[in-house]
C-alpha positions in Angstrom: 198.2 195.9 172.5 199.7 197.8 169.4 197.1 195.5 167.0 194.1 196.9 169.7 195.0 200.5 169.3 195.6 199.8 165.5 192.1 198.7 165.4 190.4 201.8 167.2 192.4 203.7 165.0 190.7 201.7 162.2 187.1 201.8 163.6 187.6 205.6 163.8 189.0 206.2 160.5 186.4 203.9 158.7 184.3 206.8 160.1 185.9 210.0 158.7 185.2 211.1 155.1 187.7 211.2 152.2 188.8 215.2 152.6 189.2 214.5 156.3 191.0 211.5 155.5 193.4 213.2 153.5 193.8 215.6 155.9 194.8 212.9 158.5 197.1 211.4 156.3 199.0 214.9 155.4 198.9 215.6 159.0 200.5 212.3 159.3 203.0 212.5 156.7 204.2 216.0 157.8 204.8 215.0 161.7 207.2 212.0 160.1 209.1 214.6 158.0 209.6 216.6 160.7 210.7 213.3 163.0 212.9 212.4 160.4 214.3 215.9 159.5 215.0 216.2 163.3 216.3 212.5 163.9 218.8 213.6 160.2 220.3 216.7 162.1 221.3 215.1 165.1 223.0 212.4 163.3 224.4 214.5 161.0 225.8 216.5 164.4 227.2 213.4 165.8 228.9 212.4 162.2 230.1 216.1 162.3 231.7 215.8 166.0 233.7 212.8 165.0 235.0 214.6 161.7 236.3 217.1 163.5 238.0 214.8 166.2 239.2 212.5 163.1 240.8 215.7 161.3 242.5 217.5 164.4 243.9 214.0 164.8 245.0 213.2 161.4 246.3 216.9 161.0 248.3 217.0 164.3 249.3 213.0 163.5 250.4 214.6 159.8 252.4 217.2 161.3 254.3 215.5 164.1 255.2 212.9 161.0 256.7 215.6 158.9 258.3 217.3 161.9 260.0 213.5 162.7 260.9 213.0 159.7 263.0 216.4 159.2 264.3 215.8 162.7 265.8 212.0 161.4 266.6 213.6 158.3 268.9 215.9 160.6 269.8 212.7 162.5 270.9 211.1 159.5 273.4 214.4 158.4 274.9 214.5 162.0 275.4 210.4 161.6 279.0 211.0 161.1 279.7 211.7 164.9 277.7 209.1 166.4 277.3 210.7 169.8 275.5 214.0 169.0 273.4 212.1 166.3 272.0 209.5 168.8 269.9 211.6 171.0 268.3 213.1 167.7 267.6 210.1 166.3 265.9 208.9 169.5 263.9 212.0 169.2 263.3 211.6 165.8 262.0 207.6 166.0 259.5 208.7 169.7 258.0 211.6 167.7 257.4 208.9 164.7 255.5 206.6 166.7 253.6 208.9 168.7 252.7 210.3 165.0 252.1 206.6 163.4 249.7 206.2 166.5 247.6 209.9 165.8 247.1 209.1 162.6 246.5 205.3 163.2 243.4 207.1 165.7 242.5 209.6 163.4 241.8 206.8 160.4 240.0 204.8 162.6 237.6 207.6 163.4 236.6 208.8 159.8 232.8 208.2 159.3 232.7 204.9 157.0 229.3 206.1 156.0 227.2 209.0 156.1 224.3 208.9 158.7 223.8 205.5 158.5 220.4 205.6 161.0 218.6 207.9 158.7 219.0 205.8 155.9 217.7 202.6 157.7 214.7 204.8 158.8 213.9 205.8 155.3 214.2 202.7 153.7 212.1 201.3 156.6 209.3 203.8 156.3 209.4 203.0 152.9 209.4 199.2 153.0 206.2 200.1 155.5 204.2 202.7 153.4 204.8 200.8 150.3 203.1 197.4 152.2 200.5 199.5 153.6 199.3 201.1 150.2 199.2 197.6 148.7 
Protein backbone atom coordinates (compact mmCIF):
# COMPACT_ATOMS: atom_id res chain seq x y z
CA UNK A 1 0.00 0.00 0.00
CA UNK A 2 2.86 2.39 1.02
CA UNK A 3 4.58 1.67 -2.77
CA UNK A 4 0.80 2.73 -4.23
CA UNK A 5 0.53 5.99 -2.40
CA UNK A 6 4.39 6.46 -3.19
CA UNK A 7 3.42 6.32 -6.73
CA UNK A 8 0.38 8.87 -6.73
CA UNK A 9 2.71 10.95 -4.91
CA UNK A 10 5.07 10.44 -7.93
CA UNK A 11 2.42 10.79 -10.73
CA UNK A 12 1.54 14.09 -9.04
CA UNK A 13 4.86 15.43 -8.49
CA UNK A 14 6.03 14.56 -12.12
CA UNK A 15 3.30 17.15 -12.64
CA UNK A 16 4.46 20.22 -10.62
CA UNK A 17 7.12 22.62 -11.97
CA UNK A 18 10.61 23.05 -10.45
CA UNK A 19 9.69 26.39 -8.06
CA UNK A 20 6.71 24.46 -6.89
CA UNK A 21 8.86 21.58 -6.50
CA UNK A 22 11.16 23.22 -4.30
CA UNK A 23 8.57 24.53 -2.46
CA UNK A 24 7.24 20.99 -1.74
CA UNK A 25 10.43 19.86 -0.79
CA UNK A 26 11.07 22.91 1.79
CA UNK A 27 7.67 22.44 3.03
CA UNK A 28 8.82 18.93 3.45
CA UNK A 29 11.99 19.38 5.07
CA UNK A 30 10.61 22.04 7.61
CA UNK A 31 7.66 19.64 8.92
CA UNK A 32 10.60 16.90 9.63
CA UNK A 33 12.63 19.60 11.57
CA UNK A 34 9.92 20.38 13.45
CA UNK A 35 9.02 16.37 14.12
CA UNK A 36 12.38 15.91 14.96
CA UNK A 37 12.93 19.11 17.16
CA UNK A 38 9.71 18.05 18.92
CA UNK A 39 10.53 14.06 19.15
CA UNK A 40 14.53 15.85 20.66
CA UNK A 41 12.65 17.72 23.50
CA UNK A 42 10.68 15.00 24.78
CA UNK A 43 13.56 12.79 24.94
CA UNK A 44 15.67 15.18 26.23
CA UNK A 45 12.67 15.56 29.12
CA UNK A 46 12.64 11.92 29.80
CA UNK A 47 16.81 11.82 29.96
CA UNK A 48 16.26 14.89 32.21
CA UNK A 49 13.64 13.10 34.65
CA UNK A 50 16.03 10.22 35.24
CA UNK A 51 18.97 12.64 36.01
CA UNK A 52 17.22 14.10 38.52
CA UNK A 53 16.07 10.73 40.08
CA UNK A 54 19.85 9.36 39.49
CA UNK A 55 21.26 12.55 41.44
CA UNK A 56 18.65 12.84 44.45
CA UNK A 57 19.70 9.17 44.78
CA UNK A 58 23.29 9.34 44.48
CA UNK A 59 23.28 12.51 46.71
CA UNK A 60 21.07 11.06 49.50
CA UNK A 61 23.12 7.50 48.93
CA UNK A 62 26.41 9.97 49.36
CA UNK A 63 25.28 11.40 52.44
CA UNK A 64 23.83 8.48 54.34
CA UNK A 65 27.53 6.92 53.42
CA UNK A 66 29.42 9.77 55.04
CA UNK A 67 26.89 9.97 57.97
CA UNK A 68 27.68 5.88 58.49
CA UNK A 69 30.83 6.25 58.24
CA UNK A 70 31.22 9.07 61.09
CA UNK A 71 28.76 7.01 63.05
CA UNK A 72 31.39 3.71 62.82
CA UNK A 73 34.06 6.02 63.20
CA UNK A 74 32.35 6.84 66.71
CA UNK A 75 31.71 3.07 67.03
CA UNK A 76 35.25 2.35 66.63
CA UNK A 77 36.31 5.16 69.60
CA UNK A 78 33.66 3.71 72.05
CA UNK A 79 35.11 0.06 71.03
CA UNK A 80 36.82 -0.04 74.33
CA UNK A 81 33.55 -0.79 76.29
CA UNK A 82 32.05 -3.25 74.04
CA UNK A 83 28.46 -2.84 75.23
CA UNK A 84 27.67 0.83 74.43
CA UNK A 85 29.78 0.44 71.16
CA UNK A 86 27.68 -2.47 69.77
CA UNK A 87 24.37 -0.85 69.15
CA UNK A 88 26.46 1.99 67.30
CA UNK A 89 28.15 -0.14 65.30
CA UNK A 90 24.91 -1.90 64.24
CA UNK A 91 23.65 1.48 63.45
CA UNK A 92 26.60 2.36 61.69
CA UNK A 93 26.83 -1.07 59.32
CA UNK A 94 22.42 -0.78 58.48
CA UNK A 95 22.97 2.87 57.46
CA UNK A 96 26.08 1.57 55.25
CA UNK A 97 24.10 -0.79 53.33
CA UNK A 98 21.00 1.08 52.95
CA UNK A 99 23.68 3.76 51.54
CA UNK A 100 25.78 1.04 49.32
CA UNK A 101 22.19 0.21 47.93
CA UNK A 102 21.11 4.23 47.08
CA UNK A 103 24.03 4.73 45.38
CA UNK A 104 24.11 1.11 43.80
CA UNK A 105 20.32 2.61 42.37
CA UNK A 106 21.44 5.89 41.70
CA UNK A 107 24.50 4.51 39.27
CA UNK A 108 22.39 2.30 37.63
CA UNK A 109 20.09 5.12 36.65
CA UNK A 110 22.68 7.64 35.03
CA UNK A 111 21.81 8.06 31.26
CA UNK A 112 24.67 5.89 29.46
CA UNK A 113 24.02 8.04 26.51
CA UNK A 114 22.38 11.16 25.54
CA UNK A 115 19.09 10.79 23.63
CA UNK A 116 19.81 7.83 22.04
CA UNK A 117 16.37 7.84 19.77
CA UNK A 118 17.17 11.10 18.19
CA UNK A 119 20.27 10.04 17.03
CA UNK A 120 18.91 6.85 15.40
CA UNK A 121 16.34 9.17 13.68
CA UNK A 122 18.90 11.39 12.36
CA UNK A 123 21.20 9.07 11.08
CA UNK A 124 18.21 7.19 9.59
CA UNK A 125 16.84 10.25 7.81
CA UNK A 126 20.05 10.62 6.63
CA UNK A 127 20.87 7.13 5.42
CA UNK A 128 17.26 7.83 3.61
CA UNK A 129 17.76 11.31 2.03
CA UNK A 130 21.17 10.49 1.09
CA UNK A 131 19.65 7.09 -0.99
CA UNK A 132 16.92 9.12 -2.24
CA UNK A 133 19.10 12.02 -3.87
CA UNK A 134 21.25 9.34 -5.52
Amino acid sequence: MDLESERLERTQLETLSTSELIRHALSETRLLVKAEVMHAKKELKQELKAAKTAGILLGAGAVLALTSLAVLFVALGLAIPVVAALGVAIVGVVLLAVAGLLLFLGSKRVPKQAMPHTQERLKADFKMTRETLQ
